[in-house]
C-alpha positions in Angstrom: 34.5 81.4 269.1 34.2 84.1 266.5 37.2 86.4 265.9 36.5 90.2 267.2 38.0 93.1 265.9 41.6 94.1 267.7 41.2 95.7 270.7 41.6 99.4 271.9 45.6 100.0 272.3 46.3 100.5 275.7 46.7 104.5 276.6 43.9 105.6 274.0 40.7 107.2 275.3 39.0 103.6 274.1 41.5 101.4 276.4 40.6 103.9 279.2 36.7 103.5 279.0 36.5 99.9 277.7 35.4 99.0 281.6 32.3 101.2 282.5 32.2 100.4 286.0 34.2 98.2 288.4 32.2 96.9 291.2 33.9 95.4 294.3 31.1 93.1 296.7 30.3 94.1 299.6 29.8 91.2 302.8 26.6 89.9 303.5 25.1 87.2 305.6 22.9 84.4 304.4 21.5 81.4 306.9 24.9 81.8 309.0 26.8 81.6 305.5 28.9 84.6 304.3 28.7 85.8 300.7 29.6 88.7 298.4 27.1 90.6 296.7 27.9 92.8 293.7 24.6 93.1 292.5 22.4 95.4 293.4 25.2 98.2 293.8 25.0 102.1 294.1 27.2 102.5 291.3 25.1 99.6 288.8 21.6 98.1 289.7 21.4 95.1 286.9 23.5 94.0 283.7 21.3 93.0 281.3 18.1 90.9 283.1 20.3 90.1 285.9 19.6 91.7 289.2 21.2 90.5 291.9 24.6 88.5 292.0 26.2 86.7 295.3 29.4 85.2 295.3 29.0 82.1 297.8 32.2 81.6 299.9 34.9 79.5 299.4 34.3 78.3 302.7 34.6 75.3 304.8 32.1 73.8 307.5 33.1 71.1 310.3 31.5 68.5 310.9 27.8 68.9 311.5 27.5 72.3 310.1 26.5 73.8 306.6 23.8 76.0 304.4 21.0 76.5 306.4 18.8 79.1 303.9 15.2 78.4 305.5 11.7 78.3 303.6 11.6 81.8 301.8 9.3 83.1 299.1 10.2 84.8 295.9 8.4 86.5 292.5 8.9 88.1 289.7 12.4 86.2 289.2 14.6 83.4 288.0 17.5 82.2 290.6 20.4 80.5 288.8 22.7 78.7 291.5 26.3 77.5 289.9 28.3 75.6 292.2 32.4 75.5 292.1 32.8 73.3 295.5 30.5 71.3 297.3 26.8 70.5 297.3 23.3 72.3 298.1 20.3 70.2 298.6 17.3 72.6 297.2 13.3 71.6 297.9 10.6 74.1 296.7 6.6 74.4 296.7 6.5 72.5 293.5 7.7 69.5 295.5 10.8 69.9 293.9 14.0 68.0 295.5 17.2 68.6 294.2 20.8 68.3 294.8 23.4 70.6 293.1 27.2 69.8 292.2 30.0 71.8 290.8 29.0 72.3 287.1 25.4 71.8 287.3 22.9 74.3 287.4 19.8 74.8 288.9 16.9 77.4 287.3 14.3 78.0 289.6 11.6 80.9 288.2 9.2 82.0 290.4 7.0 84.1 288.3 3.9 85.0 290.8 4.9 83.3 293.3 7.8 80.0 294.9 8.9 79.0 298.1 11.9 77.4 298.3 14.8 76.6 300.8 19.0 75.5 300.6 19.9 73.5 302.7 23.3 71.1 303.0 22.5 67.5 303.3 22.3 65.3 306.3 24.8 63.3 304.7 27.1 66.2 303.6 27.5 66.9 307.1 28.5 63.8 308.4 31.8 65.3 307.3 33.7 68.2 306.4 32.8 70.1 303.5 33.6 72.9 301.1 31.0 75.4 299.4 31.4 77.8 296.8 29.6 79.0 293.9 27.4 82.0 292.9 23.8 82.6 292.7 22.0 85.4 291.0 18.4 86.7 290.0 17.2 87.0 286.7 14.2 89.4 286.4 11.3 88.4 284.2 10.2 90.8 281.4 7.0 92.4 282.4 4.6 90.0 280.6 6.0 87.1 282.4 6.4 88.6 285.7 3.3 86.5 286.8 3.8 83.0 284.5 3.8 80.0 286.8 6.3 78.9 289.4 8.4 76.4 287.5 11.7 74.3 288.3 14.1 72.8 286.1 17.9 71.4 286.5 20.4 70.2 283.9 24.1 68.3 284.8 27.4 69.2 284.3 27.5 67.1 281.2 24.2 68.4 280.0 26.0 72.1 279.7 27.8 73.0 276.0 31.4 73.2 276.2 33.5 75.4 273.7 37.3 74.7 273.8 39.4 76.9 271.8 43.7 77.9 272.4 43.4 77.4 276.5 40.0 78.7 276.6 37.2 76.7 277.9 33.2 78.1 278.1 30.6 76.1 279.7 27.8 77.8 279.2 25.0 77.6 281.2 21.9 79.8 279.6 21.1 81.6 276.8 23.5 81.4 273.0 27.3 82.6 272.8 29.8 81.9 270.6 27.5 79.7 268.2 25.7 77.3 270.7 22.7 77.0 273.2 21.9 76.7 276.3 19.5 73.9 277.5 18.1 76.1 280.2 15.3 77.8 279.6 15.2 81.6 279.5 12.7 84.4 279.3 14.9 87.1 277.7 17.6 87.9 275.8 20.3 86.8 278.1 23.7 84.8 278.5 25.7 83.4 281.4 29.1 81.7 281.1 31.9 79.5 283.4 35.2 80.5 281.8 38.4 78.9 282.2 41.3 80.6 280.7 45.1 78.6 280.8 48.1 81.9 281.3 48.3 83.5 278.0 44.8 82.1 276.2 42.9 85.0 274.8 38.7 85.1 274.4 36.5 87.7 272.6 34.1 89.3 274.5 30.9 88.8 272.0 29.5 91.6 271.1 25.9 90.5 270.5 24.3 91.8 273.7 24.5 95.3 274.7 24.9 95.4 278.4 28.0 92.9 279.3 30.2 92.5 282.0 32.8 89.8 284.1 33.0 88.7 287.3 36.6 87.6 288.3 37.0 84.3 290.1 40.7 83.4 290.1 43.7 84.1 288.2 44.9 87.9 287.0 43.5 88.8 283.6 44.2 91.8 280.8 41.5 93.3 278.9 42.3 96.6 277.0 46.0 96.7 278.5 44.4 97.1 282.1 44.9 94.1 284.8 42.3 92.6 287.2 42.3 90.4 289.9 39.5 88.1 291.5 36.4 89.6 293.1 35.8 92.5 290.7 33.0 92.9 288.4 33.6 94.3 285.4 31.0 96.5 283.9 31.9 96.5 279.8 31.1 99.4 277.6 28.2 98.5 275.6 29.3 97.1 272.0 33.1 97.6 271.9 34.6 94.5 270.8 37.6 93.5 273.4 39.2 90.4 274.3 40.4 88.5 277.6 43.9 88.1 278.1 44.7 85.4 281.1 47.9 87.2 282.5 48.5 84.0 284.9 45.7 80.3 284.8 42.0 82.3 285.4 38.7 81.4 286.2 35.5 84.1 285.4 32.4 84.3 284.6 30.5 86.3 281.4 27.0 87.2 281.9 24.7 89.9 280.7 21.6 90.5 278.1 19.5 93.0 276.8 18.4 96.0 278.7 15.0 95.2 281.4 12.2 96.6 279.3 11.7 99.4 282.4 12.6 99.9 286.2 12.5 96.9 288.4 11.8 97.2 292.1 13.5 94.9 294.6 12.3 94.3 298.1 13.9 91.8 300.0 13.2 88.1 298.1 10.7 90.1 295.8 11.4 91.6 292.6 8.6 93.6 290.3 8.0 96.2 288.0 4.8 97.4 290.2 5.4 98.8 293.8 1.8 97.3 294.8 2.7 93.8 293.5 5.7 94.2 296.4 3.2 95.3 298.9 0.8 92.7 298.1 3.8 89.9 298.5 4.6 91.5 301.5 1.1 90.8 303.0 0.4 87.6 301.4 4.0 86.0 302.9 3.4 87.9 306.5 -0.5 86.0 306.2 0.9 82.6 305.2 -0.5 82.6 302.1 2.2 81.0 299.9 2.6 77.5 299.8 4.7 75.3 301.9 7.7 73.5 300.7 7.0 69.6 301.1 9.7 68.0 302.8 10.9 71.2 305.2 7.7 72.5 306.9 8.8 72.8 310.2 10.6 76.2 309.6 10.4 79.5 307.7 12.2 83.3 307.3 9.6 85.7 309.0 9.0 89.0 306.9 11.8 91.7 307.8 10.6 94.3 309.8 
């Protein structure tokens, strides 16, 4: 971890502005499941290439109950699904059949077009179980928008660590603080798991201009200002700040390069073009995407 400059002092017209924009989720509802969504928000649309951010419980089922996200199509994205708690069981139109744990992470790009579906296992339920984690959309730059639907997922153990004075960064795509990510990417981007012991500082690098956190657990400091969990943080582009953990804290980093123009977001769809959208629209509604092997006998209709 590279050393920053020293912060704004708190009470300057720097400290006051170092967070652009604090966004607080508001409640949706996925397959029975409730989740937090921060992005897309009136007050930010994306950070960096990401375009949609759910927080994913903490929750608990009973017995014979979990994640039930049916067949659904995407394009024009990547979804990213980091678990904390528990397990998702993910099958997709490539014949893809993966289960996901805390730590791992799944990469799923849909370019022109994926079905896919999450689901907890059969064997999951056989018991009581916890979930919790956060999913979010990467858009594709405009000249990949329409690349082939691919899959790919790497371990917990298959994720760089950086340890440094009670700070621990798994990172899970893109470069930060001197290593890589083995998950593939399609644009200047980075996305972090950070784990900060009461007290630890981190630099907030400044190598990407649009940057922001999204608080977990734990109180933390950043320009003499105090935030709690489910906040994110919306940075001001290239001020060099660091992360003060006022009590044990859990966040994560994540941001990139501005989207090289406006991206349009209908339901599971995301595109520059208006008419690719439409066209979606009409090719899901026709059955014209393919099915995902191993959970045929069920599907998400097209909203109305």
């Amino acid at each position: 971890m590279s050393r920053q400059p020293e912060d704004p002092a708190p009470g300057d017209s720097a400290a006051c502005d170092a967070v652009e924009t604090i966004i607080v989720p508001r409640v949706s509802d996925i397959g029975g499941f409730e989740v937090r969504r921060a992005l897309p928000s009136i007050k930010r649309r994306m950070v960096g290439p990401f375009i949609f951010f759910d927080q994913m419980g903490p929750a608990e089922f009973i017995t014979g109950k979990g994640l039930d996200v049916r067949p659904h199509p995407h394009i024009g994205l990547s979804t990213v699904t980091y678990l904390y708690e528990g397990e998702i069981f993910h099958r997709d139109s490539l014949g893809s059949a993966q289960a996901i744990r805390p730590g791992d992470v799944n990469w799923m790009t849909a370019g022109r077009g994926i079905v896919h579906s999450e689901r907890t296992a059969p064997e999951v339920r056989a018991a009581t179980s916890d979930l919790f984690g956060i999913q979010t959309w990467v858009a594709l730059p405009k000249d990949r928008e329409e690349i082939a639907p691919t899959f790919t997922h790497h371990g917990k153990a298959d994720l760089p660590v950086i340890s440094d004075n009670g700070a621990q960064v798994r990172l899970i795509i893109g470069e930060l603080y001197g290593e890589r990510s083995p998950t593939p990417s399609h644009s200047q981007t980075f996305y972090a798991d950070v784990a900060l012991g009461a007290g630890a500082r981190l630099p907030v690098d400044i190598g990407h201009e649009e940057r922001a956190i999204y608080t977990l657990s734990g109180e933390i400091e950043i320009a003499g200002d105090r935030f709690g969990p489910g906040q994110l943080l919306v940075l001001r582009p290239a001020d060099a700040l660091h992360v003060t953990a006022v009590s044990d804290a859990r966040f994560q980093l994540l941001g990139g390069e501005p989207m090289d123009g406006r991206r349009y977001v209908w339901w599971n769809f995301v595109s520059s073009s208006k008419e690719r959208i439409q066209q979606a629209k009409a090719e899901w509604k026709a059955g014209r995407f393919d099915i995902v092997p191993g959970d045929e006998e069920e599907f998400i209709p097209l909203p109305d």
